[in-house]
N, CA, C and O atoms as CSV, one atom per row, in Angstrom:
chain,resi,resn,atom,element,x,y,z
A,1,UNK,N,N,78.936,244.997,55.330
A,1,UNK,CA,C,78.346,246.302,55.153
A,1,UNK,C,C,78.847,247.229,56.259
A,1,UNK,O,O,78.817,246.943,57.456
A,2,UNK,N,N,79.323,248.398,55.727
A,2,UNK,CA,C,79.738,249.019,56.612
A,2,UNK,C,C,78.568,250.356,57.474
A,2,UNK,O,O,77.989,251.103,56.686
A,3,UNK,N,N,78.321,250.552,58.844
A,3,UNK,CA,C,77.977,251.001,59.696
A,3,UNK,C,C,78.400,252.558,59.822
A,3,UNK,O,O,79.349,252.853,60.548
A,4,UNK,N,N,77.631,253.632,59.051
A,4,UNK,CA,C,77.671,254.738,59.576
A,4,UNK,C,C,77.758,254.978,60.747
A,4,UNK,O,O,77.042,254.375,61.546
A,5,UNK,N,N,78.883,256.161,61.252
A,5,UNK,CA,C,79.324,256.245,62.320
A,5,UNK,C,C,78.297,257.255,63.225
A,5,UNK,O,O,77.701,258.194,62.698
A,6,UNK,N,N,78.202,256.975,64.420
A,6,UNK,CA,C,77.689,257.491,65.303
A,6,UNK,C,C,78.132,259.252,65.667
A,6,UNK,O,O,79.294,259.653,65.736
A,7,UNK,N,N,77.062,259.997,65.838
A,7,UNK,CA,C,77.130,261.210,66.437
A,7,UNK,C,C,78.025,260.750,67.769
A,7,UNK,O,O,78.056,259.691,68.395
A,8,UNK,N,N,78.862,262.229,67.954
A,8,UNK,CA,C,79.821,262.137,68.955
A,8,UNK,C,C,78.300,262.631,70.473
A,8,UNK,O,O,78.127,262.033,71.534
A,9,UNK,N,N,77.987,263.118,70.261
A,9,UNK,CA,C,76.831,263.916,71.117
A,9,UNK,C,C,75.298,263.700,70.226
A,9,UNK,O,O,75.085,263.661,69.014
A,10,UNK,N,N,74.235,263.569,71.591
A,10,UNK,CA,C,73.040,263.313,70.928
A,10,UNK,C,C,72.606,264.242,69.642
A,10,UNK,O,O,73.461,264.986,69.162
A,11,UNK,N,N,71.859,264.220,69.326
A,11,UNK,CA,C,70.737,265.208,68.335
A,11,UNK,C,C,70.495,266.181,69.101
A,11,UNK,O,O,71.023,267.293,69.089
A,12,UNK,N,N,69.824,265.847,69.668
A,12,UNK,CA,C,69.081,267.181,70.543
A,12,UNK,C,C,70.177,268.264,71.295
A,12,UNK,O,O,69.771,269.423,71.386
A,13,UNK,N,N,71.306,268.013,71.747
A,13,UNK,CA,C,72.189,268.741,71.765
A,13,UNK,C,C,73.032,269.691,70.746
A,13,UNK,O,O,73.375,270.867,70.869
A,14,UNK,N,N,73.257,268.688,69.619
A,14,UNK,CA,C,73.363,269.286,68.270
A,14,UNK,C,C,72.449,270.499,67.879
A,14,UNK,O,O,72.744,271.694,67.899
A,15,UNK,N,N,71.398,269.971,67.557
A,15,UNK,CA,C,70.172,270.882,67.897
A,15,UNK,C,C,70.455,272.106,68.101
A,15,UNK,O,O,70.696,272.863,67.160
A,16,UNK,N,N,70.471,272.528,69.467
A,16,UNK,CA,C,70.915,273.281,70.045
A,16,UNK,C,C,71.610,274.552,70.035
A,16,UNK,O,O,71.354,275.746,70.190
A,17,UNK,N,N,72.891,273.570,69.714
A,17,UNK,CA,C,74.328,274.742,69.018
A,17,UNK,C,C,73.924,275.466,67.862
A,17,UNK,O,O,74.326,276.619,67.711
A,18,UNK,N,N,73.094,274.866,66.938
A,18,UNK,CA,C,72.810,275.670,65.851
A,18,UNK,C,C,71.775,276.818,66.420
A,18,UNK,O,O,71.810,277.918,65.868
A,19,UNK,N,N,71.100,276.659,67.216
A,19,UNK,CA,C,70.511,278.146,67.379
A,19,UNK,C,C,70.599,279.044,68.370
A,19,UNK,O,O,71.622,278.950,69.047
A,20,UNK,N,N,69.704,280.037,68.713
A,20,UNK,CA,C,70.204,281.288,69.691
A,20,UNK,C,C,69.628,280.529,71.293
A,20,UNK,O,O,68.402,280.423,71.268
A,21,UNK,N,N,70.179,280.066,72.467
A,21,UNK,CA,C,69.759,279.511,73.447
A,21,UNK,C,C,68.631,280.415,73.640
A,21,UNK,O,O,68.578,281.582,73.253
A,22,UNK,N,N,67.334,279.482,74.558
A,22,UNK,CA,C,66.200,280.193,75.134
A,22,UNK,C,C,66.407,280.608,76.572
A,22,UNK,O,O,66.080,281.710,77.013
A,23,UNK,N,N,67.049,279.515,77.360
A,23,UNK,CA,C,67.021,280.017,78.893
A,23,UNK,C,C,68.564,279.560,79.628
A,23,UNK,O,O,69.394,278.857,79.051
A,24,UNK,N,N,68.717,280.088,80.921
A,24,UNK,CA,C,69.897,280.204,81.006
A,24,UNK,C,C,70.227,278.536,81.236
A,24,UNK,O,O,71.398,278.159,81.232
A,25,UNK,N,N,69.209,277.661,81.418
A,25,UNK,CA,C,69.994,276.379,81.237
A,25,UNK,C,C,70.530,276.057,80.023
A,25,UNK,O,O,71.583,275.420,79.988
A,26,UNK,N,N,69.948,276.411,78.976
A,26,UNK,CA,C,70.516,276.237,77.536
A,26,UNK,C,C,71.844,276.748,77.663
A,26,UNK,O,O,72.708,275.918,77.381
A,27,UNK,N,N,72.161,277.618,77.928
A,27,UNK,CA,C,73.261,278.759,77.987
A,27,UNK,C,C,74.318,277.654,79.004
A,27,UNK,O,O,75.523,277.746,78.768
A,28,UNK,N,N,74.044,277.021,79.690
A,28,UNK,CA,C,74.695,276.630,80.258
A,28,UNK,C,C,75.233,274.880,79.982
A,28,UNK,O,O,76.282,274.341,80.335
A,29,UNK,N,N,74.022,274.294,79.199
A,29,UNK,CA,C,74.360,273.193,78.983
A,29,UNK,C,C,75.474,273.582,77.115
A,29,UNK,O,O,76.341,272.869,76.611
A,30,UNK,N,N,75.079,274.538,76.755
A,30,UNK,CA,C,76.054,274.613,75.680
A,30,UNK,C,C,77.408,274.828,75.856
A,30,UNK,O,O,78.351,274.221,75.347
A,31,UNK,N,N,77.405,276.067,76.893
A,31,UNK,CA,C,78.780,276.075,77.609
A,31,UNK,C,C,79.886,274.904,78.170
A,31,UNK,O,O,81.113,274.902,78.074
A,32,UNK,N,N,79.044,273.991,78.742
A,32,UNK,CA,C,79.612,273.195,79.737
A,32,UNK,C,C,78.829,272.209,79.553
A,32,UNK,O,O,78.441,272.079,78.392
A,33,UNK,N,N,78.354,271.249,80.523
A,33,UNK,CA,C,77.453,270.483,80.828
A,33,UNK,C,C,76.344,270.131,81.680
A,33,UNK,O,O,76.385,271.142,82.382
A,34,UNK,N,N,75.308,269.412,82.188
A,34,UNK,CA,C,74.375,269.262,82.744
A,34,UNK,C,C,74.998,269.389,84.363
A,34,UNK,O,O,74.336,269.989,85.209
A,35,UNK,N,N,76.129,268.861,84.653
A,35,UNK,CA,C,76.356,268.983,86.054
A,35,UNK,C,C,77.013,270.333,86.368
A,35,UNK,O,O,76.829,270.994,87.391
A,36,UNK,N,N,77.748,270.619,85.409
A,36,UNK,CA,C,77.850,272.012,86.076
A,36,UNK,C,C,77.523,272.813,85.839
A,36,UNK,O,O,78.164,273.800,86.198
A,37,UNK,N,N,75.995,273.040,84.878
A,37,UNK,CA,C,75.199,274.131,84.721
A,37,UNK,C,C,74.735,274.098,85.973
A,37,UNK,O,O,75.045,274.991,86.760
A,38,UNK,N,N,73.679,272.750,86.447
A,38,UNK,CA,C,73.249,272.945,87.423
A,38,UNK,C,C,74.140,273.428,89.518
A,38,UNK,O,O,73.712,273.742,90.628
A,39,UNK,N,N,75.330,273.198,88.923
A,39,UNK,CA,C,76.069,273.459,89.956
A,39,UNK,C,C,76.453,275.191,89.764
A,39,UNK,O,O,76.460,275.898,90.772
A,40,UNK,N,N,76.601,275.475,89.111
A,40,UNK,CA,C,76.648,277.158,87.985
A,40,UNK,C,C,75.321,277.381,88.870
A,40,UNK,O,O,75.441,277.980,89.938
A,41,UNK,N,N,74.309,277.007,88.538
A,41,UNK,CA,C,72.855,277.808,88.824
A,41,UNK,C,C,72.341,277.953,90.095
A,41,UNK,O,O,71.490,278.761,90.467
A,42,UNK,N,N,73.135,276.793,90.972
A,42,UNK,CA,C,73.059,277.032,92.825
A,42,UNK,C,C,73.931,278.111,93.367
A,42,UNK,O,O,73.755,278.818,94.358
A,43,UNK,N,N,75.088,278.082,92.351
A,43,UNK,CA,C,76.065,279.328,92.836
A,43,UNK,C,C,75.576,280.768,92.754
A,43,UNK,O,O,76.148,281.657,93.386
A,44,UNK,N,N,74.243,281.065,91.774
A,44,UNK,CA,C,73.842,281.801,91.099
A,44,UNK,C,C,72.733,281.899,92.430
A,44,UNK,O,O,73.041,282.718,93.297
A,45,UNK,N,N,71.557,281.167,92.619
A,45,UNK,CA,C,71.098,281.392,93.973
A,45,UNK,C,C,71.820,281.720,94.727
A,45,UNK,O,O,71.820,282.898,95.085
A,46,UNK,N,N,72.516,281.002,95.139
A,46,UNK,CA,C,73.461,281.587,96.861
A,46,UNK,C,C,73.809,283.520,96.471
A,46,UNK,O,O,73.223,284.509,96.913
A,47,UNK,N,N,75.038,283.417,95.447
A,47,UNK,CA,C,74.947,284.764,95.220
A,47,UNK,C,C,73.555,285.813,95.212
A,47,UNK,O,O,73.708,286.881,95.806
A,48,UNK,N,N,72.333,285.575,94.623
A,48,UNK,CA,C,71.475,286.261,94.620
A,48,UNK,C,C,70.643,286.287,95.821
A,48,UNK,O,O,69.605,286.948,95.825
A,49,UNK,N,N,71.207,285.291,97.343
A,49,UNK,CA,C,70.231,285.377,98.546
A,49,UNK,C,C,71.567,286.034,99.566
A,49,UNK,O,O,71.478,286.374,100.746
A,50,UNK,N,N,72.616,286.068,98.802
A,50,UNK,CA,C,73.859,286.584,99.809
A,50,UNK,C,C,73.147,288.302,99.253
A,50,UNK,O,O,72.622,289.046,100.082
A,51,UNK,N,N,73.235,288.585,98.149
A,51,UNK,CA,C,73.166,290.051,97.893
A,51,UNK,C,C,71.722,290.429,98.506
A,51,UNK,O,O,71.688,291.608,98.858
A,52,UNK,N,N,70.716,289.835,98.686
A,52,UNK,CA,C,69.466,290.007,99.550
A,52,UNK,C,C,69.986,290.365,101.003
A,52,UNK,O,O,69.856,291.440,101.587
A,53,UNK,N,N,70.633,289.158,101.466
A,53,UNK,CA,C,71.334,289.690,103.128
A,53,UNK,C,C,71.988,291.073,102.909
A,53,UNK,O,O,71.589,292.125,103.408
A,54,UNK,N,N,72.741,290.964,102.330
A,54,UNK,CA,C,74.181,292.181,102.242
A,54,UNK,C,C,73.006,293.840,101.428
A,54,UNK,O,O,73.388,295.007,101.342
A,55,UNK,N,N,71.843,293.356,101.059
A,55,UNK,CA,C,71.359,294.256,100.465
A,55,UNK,C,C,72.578,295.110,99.235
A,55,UNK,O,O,72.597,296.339,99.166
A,56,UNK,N,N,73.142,294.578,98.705
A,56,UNK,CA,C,74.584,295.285,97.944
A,56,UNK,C,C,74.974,293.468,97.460
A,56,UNK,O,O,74.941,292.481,98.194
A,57,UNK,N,N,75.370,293.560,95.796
A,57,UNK,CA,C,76.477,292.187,95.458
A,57,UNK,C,C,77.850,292.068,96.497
A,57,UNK,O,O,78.659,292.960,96.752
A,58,UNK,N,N,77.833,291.131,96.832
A,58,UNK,CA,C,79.272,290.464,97.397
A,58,UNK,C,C,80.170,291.287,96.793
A,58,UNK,O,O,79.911,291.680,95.655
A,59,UNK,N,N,81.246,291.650,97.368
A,59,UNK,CA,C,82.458,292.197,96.382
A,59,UNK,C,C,83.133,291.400,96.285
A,59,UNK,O,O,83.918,291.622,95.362
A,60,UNK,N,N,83.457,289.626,97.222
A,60,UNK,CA,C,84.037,289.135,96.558
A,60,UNK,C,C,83.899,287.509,97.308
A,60,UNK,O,O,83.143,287.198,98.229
A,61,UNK,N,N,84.559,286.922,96.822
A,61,UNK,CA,C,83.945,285.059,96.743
A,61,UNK,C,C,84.190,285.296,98.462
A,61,UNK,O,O,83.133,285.083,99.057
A,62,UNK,N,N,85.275,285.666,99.349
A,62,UNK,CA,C,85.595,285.607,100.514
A,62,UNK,C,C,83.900,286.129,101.412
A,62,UNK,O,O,83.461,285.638,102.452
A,63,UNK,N,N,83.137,287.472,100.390
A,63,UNK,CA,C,82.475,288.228,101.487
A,63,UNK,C,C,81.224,286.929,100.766
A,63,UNK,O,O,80.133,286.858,101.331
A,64,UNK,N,N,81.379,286.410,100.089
A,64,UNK,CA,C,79.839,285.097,99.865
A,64,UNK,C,C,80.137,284.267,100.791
A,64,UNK,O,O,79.370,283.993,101.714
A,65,UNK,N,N,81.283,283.781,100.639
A,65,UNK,CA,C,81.469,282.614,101.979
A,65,UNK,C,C,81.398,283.075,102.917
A,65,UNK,O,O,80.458,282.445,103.401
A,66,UNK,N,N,81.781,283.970,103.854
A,66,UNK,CA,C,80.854,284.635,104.866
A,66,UNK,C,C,79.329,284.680,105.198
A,66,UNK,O,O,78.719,284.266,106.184
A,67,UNK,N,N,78.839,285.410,103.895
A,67,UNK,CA,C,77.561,285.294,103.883
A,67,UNK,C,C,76.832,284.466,104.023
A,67,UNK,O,O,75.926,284.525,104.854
A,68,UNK,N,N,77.057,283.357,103.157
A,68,UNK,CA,C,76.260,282.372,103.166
A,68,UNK,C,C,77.079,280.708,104.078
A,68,UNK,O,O,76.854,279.498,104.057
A,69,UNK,N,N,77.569,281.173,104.423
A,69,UNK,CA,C,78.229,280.055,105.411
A,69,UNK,C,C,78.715,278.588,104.500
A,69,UNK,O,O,78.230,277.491,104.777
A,70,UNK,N,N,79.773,278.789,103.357
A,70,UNK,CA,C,80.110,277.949,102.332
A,70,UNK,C,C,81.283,277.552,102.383
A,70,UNK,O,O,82.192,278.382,102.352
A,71,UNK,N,N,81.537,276.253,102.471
A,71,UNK,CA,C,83.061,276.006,102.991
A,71,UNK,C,C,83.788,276.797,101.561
A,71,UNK,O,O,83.430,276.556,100.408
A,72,UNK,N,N,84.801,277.710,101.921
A,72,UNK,CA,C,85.946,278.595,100.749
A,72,UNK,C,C,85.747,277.180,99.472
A,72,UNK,O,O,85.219,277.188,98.361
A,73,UNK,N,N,86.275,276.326,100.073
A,73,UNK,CA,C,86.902,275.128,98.955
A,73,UNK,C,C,85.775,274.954,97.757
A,73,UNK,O,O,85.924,274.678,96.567
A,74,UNK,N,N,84.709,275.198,98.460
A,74,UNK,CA,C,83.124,274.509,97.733
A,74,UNK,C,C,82.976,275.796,96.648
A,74,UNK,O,O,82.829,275.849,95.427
A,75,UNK,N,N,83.114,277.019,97.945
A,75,UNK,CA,C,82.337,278.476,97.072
A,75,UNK,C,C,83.256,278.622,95.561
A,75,UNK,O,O,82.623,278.924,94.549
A,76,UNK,N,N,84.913,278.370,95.459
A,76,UNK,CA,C,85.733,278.500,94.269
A,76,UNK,C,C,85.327,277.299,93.490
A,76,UNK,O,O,85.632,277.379,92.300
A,77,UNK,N,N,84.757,276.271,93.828
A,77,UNK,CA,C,84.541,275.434,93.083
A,77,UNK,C,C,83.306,275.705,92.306
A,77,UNK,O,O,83.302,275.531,91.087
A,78,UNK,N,N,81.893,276.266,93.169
A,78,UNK,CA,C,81.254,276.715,92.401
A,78,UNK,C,C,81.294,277.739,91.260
A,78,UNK,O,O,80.833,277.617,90.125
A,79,UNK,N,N,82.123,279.060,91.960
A,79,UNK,CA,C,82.442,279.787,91.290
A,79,UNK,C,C,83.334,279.523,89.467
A,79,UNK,O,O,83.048,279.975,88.358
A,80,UNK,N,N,84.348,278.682,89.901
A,80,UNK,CA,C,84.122,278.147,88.172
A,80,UNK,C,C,83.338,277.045,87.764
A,80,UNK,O,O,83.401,276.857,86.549
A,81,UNK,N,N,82.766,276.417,88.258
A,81,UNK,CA,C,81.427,276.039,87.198
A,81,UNK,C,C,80.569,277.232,87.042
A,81,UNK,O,O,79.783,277.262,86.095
A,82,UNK,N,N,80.625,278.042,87.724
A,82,UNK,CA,C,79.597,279.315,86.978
A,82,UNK,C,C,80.444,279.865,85.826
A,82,UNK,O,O,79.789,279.949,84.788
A,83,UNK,N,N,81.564,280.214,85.732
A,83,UNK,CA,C,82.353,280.408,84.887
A,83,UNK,C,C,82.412,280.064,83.462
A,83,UNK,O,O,82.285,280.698,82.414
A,84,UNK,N,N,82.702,278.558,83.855
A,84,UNK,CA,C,82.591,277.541,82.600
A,84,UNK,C,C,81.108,277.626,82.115
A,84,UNK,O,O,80.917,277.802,80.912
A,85,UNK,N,N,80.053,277.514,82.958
A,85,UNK,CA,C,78.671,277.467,82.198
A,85,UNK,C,C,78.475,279.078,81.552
A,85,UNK,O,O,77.988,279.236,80.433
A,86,UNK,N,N,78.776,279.859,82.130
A,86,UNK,CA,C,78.324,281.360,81.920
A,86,UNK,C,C,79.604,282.053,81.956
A,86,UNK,O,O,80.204,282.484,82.940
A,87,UNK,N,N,79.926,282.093,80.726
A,87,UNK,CA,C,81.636,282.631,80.315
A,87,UNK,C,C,81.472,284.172,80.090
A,87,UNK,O,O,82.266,285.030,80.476
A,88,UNK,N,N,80.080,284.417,79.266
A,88,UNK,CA,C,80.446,286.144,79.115
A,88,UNK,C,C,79.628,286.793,80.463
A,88,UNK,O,O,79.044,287.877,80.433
A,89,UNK,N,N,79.703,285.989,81.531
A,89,UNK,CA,C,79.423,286.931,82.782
A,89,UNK,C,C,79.875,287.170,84.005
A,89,UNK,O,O,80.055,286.177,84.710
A,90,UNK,N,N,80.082,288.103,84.404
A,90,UNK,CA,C,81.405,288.146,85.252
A,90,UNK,C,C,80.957,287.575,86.868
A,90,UNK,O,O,81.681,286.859,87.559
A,91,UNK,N,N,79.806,288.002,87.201
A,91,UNK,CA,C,79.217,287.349,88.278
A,91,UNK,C,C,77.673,287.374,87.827
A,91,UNK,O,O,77.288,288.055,86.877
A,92,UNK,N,N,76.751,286.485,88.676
A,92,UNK,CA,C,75.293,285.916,89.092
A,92,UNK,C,C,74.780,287.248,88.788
A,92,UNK,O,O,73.738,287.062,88.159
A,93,UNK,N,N,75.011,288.621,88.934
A,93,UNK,CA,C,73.999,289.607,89.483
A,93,UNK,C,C,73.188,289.886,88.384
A,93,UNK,O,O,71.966,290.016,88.457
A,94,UNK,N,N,74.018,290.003,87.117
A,94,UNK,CA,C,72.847,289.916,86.468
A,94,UNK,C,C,72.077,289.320,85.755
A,94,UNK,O,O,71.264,289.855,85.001
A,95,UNK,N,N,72.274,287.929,85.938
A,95,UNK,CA,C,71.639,286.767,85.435
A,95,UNK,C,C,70.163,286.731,86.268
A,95,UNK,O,O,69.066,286.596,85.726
A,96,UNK,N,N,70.387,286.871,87.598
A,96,UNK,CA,C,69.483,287.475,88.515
A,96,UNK,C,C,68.365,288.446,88.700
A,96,UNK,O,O,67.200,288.430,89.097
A,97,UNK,N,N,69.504,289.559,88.094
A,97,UNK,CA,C,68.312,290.683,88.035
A,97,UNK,C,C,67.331,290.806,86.703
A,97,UNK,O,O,66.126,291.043,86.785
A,98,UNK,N,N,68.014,290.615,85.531
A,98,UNK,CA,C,67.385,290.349,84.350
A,98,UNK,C,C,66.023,288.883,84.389
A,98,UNK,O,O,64.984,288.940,83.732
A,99,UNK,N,N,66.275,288.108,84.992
A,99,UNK,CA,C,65.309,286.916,84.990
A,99,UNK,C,C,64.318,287.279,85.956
A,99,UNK,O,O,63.269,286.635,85.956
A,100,UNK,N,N,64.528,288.471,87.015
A,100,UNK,CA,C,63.660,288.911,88.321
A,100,UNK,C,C,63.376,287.919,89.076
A,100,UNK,O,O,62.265,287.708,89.562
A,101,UNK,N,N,64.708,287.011,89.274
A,101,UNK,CA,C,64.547,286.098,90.094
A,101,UNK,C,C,65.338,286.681,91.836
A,101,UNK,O,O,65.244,286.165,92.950
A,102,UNK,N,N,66.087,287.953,91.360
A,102,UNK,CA,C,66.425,288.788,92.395
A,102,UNK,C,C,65.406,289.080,93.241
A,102,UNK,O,O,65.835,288.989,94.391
A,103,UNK,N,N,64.126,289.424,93.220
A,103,UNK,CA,C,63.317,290.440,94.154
A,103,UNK,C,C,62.591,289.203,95.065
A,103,UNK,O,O,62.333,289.277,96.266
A,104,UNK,N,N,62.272,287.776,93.960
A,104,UNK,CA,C,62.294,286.037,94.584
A,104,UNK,C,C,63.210,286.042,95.653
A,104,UNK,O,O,62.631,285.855,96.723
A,105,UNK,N,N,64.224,286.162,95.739
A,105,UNK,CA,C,65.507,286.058,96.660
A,105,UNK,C,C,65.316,287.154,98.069
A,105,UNK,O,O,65.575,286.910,99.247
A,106,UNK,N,N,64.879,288.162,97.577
A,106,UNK,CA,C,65.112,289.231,98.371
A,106,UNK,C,C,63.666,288.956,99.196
A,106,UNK,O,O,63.410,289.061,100.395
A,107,UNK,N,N,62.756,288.525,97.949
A,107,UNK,CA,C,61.466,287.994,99.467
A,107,UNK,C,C,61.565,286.987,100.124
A,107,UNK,O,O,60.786,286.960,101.077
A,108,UNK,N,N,62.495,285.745,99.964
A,108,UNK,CA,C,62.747,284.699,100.545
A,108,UNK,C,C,63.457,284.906,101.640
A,108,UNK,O,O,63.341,284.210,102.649
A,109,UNK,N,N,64.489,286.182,101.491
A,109,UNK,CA,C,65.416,285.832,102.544
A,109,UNK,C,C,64.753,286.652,103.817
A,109,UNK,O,O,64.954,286.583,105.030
A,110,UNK,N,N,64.115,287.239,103.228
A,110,UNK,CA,C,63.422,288.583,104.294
A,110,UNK,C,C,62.288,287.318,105.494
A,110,UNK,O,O,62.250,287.212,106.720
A,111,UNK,N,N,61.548,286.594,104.403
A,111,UNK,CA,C,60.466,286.022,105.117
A,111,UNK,C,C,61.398,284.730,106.117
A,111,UNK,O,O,60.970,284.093,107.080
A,112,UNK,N,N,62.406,284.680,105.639
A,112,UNK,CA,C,62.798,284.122,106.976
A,112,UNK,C,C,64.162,284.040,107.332
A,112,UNK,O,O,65.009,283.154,107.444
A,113,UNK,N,N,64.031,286.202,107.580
A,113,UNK,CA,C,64.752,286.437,108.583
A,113,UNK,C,C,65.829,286.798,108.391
A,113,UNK,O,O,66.396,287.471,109.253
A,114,UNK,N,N,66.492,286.450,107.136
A,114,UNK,CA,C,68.441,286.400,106.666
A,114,UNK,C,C,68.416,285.361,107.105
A,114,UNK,O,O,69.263,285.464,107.992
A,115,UNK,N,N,67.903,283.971,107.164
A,115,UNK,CA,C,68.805,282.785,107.724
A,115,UNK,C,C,68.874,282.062,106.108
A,115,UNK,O,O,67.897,281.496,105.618
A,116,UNK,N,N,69.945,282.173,105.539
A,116,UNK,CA,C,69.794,281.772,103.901
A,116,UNK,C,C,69.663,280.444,104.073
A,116,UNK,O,O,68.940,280.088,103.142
A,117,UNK,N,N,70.032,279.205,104.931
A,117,UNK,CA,C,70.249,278.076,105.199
A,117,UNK,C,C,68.796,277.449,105.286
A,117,UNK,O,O,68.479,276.464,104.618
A,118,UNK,N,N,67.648,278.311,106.455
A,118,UNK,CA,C,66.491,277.900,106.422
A,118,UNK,C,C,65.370,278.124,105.322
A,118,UNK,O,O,64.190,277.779,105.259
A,119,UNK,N,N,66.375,278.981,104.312
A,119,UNK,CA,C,65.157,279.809,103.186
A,119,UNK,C,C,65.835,278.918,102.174
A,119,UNK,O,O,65.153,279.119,101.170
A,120,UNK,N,N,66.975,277.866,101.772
A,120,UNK,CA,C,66.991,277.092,101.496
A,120,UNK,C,C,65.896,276.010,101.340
A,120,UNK,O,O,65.110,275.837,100.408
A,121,UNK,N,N,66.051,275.333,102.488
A,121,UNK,CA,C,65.565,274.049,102.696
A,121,UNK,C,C,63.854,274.377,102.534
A,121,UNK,O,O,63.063,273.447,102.380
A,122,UNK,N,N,63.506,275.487,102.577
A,122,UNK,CA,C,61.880,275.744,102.667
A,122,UNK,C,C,61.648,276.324,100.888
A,122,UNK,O,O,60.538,276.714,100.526
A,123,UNK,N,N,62.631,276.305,100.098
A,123,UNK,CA,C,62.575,276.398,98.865
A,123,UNK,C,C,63.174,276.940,97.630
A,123,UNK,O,O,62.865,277.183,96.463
A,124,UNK,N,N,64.208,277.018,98.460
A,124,UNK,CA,C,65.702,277.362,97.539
A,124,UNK,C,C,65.611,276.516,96.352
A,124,UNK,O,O,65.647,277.067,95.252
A,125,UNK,N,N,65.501,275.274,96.432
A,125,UNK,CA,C,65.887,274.288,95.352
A,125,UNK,C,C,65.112,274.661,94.114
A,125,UNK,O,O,65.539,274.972,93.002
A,126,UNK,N,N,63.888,274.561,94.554
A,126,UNK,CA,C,63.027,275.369,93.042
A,126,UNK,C,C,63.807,276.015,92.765
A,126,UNK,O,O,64.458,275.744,91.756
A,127,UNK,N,N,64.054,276.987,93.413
A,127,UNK,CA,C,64.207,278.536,92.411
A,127,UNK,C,C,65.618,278.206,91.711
A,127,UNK,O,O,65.681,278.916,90.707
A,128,UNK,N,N,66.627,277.518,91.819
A,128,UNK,CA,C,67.431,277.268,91.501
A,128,UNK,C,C,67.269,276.927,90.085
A,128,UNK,O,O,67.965,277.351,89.163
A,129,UNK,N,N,65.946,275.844,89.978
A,129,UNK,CA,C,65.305,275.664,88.281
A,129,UNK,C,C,64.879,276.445,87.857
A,129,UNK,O,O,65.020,276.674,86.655
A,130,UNK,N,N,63.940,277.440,88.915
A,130,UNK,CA,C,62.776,278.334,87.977
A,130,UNK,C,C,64.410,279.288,87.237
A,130,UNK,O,O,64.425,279.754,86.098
A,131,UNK,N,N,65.203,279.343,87.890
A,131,UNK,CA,C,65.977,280.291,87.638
A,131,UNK,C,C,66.359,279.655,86.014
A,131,UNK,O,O,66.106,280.162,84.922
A,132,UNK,N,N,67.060,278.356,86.341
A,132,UNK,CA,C,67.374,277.574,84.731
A,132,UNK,C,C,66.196,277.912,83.876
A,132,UNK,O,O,66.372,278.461,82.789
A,133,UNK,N,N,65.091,277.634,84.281
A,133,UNK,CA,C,63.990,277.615,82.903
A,133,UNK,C,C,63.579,279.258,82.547
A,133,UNK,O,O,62.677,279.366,81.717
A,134,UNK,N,N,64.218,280.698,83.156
A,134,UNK,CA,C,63.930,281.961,83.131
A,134,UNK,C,C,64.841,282.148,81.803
A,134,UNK,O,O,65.928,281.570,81.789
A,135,UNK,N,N,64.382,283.068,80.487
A,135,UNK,CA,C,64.766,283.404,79.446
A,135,UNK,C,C,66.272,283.988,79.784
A,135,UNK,O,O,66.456,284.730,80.748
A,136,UNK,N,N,67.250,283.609,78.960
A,136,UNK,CA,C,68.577,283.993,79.016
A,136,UNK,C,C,68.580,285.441,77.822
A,136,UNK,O,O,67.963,285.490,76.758
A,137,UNK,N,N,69.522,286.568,78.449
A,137,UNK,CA,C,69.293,287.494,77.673
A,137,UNK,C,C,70.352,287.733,77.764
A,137,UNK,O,O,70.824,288.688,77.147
């Protein structure tokens, strides 16, 4: 007896493709995949706590690595997994400002100080999800 063949990708991914994504992790796991959405969505923080320091978006990957103290090699690497996950957007800013996870950023970095490194570790990582689970528009 022969054995119907297996889906190349789960169901629930399938799923998926057929309809309009809800949040920007959707958007990102359709694009790409689970590791580099979520690597896409830290790049997307950093950018949105660099433009809090700089009060103004980065003009460019050189003035983020500055900002946020990112070895060059790491920041281009993030930068295309943001790419690959989030193709029709040219940078973070407005993935950011639309989810109002910007003004999050801009109170984080303030309450301690511009040091993006310590406003990290005291709760960067959330927001990095709340940001994934915020409606994609």
């Amino acid at each position: 007896m022969l054995m119907p063949r297996r889906p190349s990708r789960p169901k629930e991914r399938q799923a998926v493709k057929g309809r309009q994504p809800g949040t920007w992790a959707d958007v990102g796991v359709q694009n790409s995949d689970l590791r580099t959405t979520v690597l896409a969505l830290a790049f997307a923080y950093d950018w949105g706590m660099a433009t809090a320091v700089l009060e103004a978006e980065p003009q460019s990957v050189e003035e983020y690595v500055e900002v946020t103290q990112t070895p060059r090699a790491t920041a281009f690497r993030q930068q295309r997994a943001f790419r690959k996950a989030f193709p029709r957007e040219s940078t973070p800013t407005r993935m950011n400002e639309v989810s109002g996870m910007q003004s999050k950023y801009d109170d984080l970095a303030k309450r301690y100080n511009y040091n993006i490194r310590k406003a990290e570790i005291a709760g960067g990582q959330a927001l990095v999800f709340e940001l994934g689970s915020c409606n994609a528009m």
